[in-house]
N, C-alpha and C positions, 0 to 999 in steps of 0.2 A: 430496694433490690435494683443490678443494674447490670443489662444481659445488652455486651457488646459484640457486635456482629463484626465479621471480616472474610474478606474471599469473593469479595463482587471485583466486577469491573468490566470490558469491552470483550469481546468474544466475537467470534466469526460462528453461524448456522452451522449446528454439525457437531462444536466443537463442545468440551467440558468443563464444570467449574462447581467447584466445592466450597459453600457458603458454612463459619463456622460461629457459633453462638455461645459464648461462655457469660454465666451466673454470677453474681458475688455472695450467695448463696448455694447452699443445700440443693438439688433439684430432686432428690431422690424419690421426693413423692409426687409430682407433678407434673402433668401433661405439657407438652412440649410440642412447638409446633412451629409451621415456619409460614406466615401470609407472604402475600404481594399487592403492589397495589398501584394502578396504572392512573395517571391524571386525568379527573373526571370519573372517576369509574370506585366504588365499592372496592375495601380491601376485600382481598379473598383467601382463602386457607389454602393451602397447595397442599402441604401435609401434615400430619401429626403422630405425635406417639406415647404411647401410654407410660406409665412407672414402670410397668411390666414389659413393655418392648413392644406393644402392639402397635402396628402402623397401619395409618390409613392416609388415602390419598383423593385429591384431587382428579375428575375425569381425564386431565388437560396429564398430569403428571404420571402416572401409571404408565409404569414400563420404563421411563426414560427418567424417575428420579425417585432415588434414596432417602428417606430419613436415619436416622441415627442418633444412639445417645450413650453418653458417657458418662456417668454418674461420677464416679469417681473423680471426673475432670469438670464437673458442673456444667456439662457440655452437649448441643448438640448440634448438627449439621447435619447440611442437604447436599447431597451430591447427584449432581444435574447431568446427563449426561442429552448428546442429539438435542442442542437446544437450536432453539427455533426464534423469528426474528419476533414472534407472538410471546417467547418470553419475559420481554425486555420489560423490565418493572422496578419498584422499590418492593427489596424484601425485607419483612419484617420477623424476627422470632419472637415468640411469644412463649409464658411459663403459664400455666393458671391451676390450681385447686381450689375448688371451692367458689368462695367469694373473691378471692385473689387471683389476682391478673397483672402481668406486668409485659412490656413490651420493648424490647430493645429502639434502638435510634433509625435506621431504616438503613440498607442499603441499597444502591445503585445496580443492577444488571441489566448491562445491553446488550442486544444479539443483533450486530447487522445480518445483510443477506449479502 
């Protein structure tokens, strides 16, 4: 399986950016989610969301960003909105059920101030 991301790149504080994650598979039954992950530092989960559409979030992310999913499109994304120069990370999507787990290639978000 192989979940390519797209929609990073350099941002100004403040401003918006819609990170998008397509499958080469099925996602239809699996949790979907988007880390990040800062050098030196533990990846961390920002959000997630169920088969069913349930979303959950991150303390850092609540309020100011989206998950979403697409099944249809084997797709999901993060829309980020008031980012902050503390967002600046590699983002990672993630698919998992079960015993299975798979992780896209990582992308770049930087937020100057």
């Amino acid at each position: 399986v192989q979940l390519q991301a797209s929609g990073a790149g350099l941002v100004q504080a403040g401003d918006s950016l819609r990170l998008s994650c397509t499958a080469s598979r099925n996602t239809n039954a699996f949790f979907m989610a988007w880390y990040r992950q800062v050098p030196g530092q533990q990846r961390q989960m920002v959000a997630s969301i169920s088969p069913g559409g349930h979303a959950n979030y991150a303390d850092s992310a609540k309020g100011r960003f989206t998950i979403s999913r697409d099944n249809a499109r084997n797709s999901v994304y993060l829309e980020m909105n008031s980012l902050k120069p503390e967002d600046t990370a590699v983002y990672y999507c993630n698919m998992g059920r079960g015993s299975m787990m798979y992780w896209g290639q990582g992308t770049l978000v930087t937020v100057s101030s």
